[in-house]
C-alpha positions as CSV (number, residue, x, y, z in Angstrom):
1,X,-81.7,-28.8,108.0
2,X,-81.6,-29.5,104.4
3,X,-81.8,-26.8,101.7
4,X,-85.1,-25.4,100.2
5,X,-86.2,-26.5,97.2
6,X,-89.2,-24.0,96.8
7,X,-87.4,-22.6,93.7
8,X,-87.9,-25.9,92.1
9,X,-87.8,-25.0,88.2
10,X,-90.9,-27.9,86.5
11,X,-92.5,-29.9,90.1
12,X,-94.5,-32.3,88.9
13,X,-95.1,-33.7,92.4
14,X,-95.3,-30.9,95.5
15,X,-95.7,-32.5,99.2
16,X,-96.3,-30.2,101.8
17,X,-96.7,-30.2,105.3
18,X,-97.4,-33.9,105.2
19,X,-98.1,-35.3,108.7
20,X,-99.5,-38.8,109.2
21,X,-100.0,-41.1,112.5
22,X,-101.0,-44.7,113.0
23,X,-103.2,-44.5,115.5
24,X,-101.8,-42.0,117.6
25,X,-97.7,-42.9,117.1
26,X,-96.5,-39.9,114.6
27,X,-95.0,-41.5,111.4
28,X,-94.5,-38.8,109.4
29,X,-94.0,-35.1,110.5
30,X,-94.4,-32.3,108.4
31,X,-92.3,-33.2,105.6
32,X,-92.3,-30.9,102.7
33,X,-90.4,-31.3,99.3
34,X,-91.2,-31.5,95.3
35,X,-89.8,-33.9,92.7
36,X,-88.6,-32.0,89.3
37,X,-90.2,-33.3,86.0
38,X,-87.8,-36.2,84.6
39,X,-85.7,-36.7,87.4
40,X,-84.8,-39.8,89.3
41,X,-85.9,-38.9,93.1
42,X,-84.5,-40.7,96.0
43,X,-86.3,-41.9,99.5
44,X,-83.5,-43.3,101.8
45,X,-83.5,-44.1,105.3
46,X,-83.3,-46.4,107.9
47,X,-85.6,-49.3,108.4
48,X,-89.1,-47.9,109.9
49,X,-88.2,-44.2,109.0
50,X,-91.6,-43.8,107.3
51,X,-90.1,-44.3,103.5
52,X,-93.0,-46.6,102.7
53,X,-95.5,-44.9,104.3
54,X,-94.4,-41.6,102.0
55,X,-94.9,-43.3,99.4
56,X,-98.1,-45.0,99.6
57,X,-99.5,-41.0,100.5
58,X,-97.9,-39.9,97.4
59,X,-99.7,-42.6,94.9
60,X,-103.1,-42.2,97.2
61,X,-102.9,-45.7,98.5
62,X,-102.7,-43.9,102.0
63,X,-104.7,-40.5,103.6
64,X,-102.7,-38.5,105.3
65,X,-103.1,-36.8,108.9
66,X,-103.0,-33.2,107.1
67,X,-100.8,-31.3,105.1
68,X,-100.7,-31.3,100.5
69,X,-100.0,-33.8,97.9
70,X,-99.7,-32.3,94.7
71,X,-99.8,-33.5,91.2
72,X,-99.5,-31.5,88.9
73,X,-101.5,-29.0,90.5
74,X,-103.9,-31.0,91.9
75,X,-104.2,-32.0,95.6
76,X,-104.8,-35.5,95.4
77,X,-105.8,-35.4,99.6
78,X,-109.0,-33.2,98.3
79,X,-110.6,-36.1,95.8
80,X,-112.8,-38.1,96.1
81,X,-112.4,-42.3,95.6
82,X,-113.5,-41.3,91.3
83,X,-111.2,-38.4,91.1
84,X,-108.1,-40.1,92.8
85,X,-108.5,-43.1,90.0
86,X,-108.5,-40.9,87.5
87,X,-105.4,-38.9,88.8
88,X,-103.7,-42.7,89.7
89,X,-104.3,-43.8,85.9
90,X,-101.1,-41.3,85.1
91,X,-98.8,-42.9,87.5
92,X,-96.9,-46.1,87.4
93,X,-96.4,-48.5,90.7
94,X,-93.9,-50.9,90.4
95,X,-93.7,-52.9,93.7
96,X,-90.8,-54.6,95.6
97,X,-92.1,-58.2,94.6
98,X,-93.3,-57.3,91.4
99,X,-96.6,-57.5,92.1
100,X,-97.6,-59.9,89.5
101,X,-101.1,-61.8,88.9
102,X,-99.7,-65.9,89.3
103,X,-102.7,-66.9,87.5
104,X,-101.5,-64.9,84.1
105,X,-99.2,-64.7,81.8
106,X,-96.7,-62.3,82.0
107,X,-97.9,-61.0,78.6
108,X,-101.9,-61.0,80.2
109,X,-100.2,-59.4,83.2
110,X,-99.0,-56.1,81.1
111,X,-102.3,-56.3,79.0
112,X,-104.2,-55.8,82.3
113,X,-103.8,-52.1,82.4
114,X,-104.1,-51.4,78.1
115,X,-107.6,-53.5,78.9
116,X,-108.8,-52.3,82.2
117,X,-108.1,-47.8,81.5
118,X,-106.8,-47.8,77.8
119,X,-108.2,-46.5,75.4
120,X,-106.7,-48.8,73.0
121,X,-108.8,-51.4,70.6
122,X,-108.0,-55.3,71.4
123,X,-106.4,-55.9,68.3
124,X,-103.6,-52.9,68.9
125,X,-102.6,-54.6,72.7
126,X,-100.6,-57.5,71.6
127,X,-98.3,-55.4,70.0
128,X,-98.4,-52.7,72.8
129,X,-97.6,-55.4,75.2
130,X,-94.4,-56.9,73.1
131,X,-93.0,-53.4,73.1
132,X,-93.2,-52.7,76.6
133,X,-91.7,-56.1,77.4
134,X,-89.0,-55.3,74.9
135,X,-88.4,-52.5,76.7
136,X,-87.7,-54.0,80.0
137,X,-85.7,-56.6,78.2
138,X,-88.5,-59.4,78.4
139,X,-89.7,-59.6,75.0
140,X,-89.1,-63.4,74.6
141,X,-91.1,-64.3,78.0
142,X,-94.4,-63.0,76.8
143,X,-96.2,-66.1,77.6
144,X,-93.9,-67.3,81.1
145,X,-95.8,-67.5,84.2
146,X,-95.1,-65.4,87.2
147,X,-93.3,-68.7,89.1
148,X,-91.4,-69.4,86.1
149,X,-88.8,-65.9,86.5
150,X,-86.4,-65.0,88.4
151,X,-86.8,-62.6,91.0
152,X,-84.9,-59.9,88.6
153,X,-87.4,-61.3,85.8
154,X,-90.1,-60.0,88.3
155,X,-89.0,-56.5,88.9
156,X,-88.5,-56.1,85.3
157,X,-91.9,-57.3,84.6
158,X,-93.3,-55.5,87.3
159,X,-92.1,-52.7,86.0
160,X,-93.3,-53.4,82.2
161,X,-96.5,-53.4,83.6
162,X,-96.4,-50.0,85.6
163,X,-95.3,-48.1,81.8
164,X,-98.3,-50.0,80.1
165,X,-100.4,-46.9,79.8
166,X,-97.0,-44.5,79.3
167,X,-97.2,-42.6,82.5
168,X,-95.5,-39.7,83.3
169,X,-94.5,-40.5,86.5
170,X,-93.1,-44.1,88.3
171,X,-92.8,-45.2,91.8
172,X,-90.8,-48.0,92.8
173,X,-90.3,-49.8,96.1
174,X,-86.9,-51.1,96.8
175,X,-86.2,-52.0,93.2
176,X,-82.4,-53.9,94.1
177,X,-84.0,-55.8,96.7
178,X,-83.0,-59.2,96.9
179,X,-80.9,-59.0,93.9
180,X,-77.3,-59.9,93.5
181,X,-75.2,-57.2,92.8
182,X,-74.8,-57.9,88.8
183,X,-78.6,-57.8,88.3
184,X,-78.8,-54.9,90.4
185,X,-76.9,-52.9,88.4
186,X,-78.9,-54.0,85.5
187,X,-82.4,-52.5,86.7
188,X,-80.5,-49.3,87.7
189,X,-79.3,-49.5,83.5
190,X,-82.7,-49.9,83.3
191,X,-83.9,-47.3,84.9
192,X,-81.9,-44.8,83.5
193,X,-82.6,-45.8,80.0
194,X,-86.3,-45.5,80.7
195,X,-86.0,-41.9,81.9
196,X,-83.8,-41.1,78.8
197,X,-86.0,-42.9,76.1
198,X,-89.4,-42.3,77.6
199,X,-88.6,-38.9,79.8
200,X,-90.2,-40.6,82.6
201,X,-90.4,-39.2,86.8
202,X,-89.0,-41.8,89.1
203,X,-89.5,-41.6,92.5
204,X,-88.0,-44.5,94.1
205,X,-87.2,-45.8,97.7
206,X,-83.9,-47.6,98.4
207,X,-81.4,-48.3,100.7
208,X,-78.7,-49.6,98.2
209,X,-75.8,-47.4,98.1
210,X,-74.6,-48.9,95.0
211,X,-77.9,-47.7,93.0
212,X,-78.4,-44.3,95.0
213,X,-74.9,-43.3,93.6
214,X,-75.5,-44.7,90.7
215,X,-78.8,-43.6,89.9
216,X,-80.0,-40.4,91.7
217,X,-80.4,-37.0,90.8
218,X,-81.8,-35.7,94.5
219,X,-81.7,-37.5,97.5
220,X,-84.7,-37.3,100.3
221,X,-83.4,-38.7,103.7
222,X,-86.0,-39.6,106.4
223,X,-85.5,-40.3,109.9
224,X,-87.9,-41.2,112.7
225,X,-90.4,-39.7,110.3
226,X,-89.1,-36.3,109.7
227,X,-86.8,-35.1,106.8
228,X,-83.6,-34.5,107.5
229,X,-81.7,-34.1,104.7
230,X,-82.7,-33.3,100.7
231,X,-80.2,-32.5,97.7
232,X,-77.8,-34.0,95.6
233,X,-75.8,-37.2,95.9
234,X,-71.9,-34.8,96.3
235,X,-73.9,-33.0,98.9
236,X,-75.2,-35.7,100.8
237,X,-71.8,-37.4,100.8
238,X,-70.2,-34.1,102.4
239,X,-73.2,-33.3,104.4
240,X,-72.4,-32.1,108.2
241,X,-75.6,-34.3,109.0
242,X,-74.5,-36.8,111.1
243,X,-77.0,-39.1,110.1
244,X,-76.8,-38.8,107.0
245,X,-72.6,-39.1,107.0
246,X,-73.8,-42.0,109.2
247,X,-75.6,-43.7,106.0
248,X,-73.3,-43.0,103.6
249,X,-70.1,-43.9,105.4
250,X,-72.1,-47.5,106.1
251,X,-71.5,-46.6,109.6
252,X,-73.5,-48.9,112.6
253,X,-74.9,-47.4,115.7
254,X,-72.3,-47.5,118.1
255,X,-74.2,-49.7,120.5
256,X,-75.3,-52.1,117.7
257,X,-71.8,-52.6,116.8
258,X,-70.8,-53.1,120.2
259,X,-73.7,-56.0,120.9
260,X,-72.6,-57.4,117.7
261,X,-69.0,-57.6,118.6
262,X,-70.0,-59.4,121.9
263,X,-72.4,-61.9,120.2
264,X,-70.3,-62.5,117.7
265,X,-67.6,-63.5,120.4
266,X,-69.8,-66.3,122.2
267,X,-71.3,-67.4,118.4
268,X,-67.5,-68.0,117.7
269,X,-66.8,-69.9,120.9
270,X,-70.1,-72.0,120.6
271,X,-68.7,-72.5,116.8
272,X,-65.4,-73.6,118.0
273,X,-67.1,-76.0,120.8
């Protein structure tokens, strides 16, 4: 079991008792745990674990079975569809594609936000919308089309577009995916210099070892919907977990390994034919 974080010192996210089902398969099953203001949180797991799921119940995009999602004191399961916008307009979403409009700008893509919820005159969002691109280092593609970057291009927009409206809190979805290693690293610079300059909440799902050493102040591990495992990266790498040694140690199940090893056998004598 992993240890109790009730003593939390500054939660600005509380999740408790969180239960959820798809139809009636169990996805997630009472999972508890709160994220500490300004840290970098961490969702791992293996594929279909529920990661996703988590998330989309912690931003509102999903209603949950039963159990308590708190921000900030407020149980965002208890609003209604006005309330829950209003709560939403103080978090940031950046998504594993990026999540961009094709038909704008990249520029017009950031503005969306400043001109949909803020409370910002016209004449002040240019300038608002350089900054947060410079920020993300994309203050020279202002006026590039979504189809014109590269994929790291995307995330980075993406994410200039989730800090539009300065939120206190950010959730990303696989940030390295599909990235090389180099550019990898670069979000996860990113990253960290956002949460230094801005003082901003990540909470971010991942299966990248390279980033969740990198990058991570706690560590949430799912599996088969239940939490199994929450603390900091030096205990996760001496846990007694077995699943979780199993993660970190880049370890296969023993019977995938062993299908592997026979189908990579015939692949090699087909090759060879």
């Amino acid at each position: 079991m992993y240890p109790d974080d009730s003593k939390t010192k500054d939660p600005v996210i509380r999740v408790e008792n969180l239960v959820t089902h798809y139809g009636d398969t169990p996805i997630l099953k009472d999972v508890s745990f709160s994220v500490e203001r300004g840290e970098i949180f961490v969702i791992i797991g293996g594929s279909g674990c529920g990661k996703t799921t988590l998330l989309k119940h912690m931003t509102g995009l999903l209603s949950p079975t039963s159990g308590k999602i708190v921000h900030n004191g407020t149980d965002i399961t208890l609003l209604d569809e006005e309330e829950l916008t209003r709560v939403q307009r103080n978090i940031g979403i950046a998504f594993q594609s990026g999540g961009l409009f094709n038909s704008m700008t990249l520029g017009d893509n950031v503005a969306l936000p400043l001109r949909e919820y803020g409370k910002v005159g016209e004449d002040l969002i240019p300038s608002l919308v350089r900054f947060k691109l410079n920020l993300v280092g994309l203050g020279a593609a202002e006026h590039l089309m979504p189809d014109e970057l590269s994929g790291g291009m995307r995330k980075r927009a993406g994410l200039a577009r989730a800090i539009a409206l300065d939120p206190p809190v950010i959730y990303f979805d696989e940030p390295s995916a599909g990235l090389d290693p180099i550019i990898a690293s670069g979000l996860d610079d990113l990253i960290l210099n956002l949460r230094r300059l801005l003082g901003i909440t990540f909470i971010i799902v991942t299966h990248e070892l390279d980033s969740i050493r990198k990058i991570s102040d706690r560590i949430l591990m799912l599996d088969q919907g239940s939490a199994i495992f929450l603390g900091t990266l030096a205990e996760a790498e001496s846990s007694a977990v077995p699943r979780v040694r199993q993660f970190f140690e880049r370890r296969a199940d023993e019977y995938i390994a062993q299908r592997g090893m026979v189908s990579g056998g015939h692949e090699d004598e087909e090759g060879a034919e």
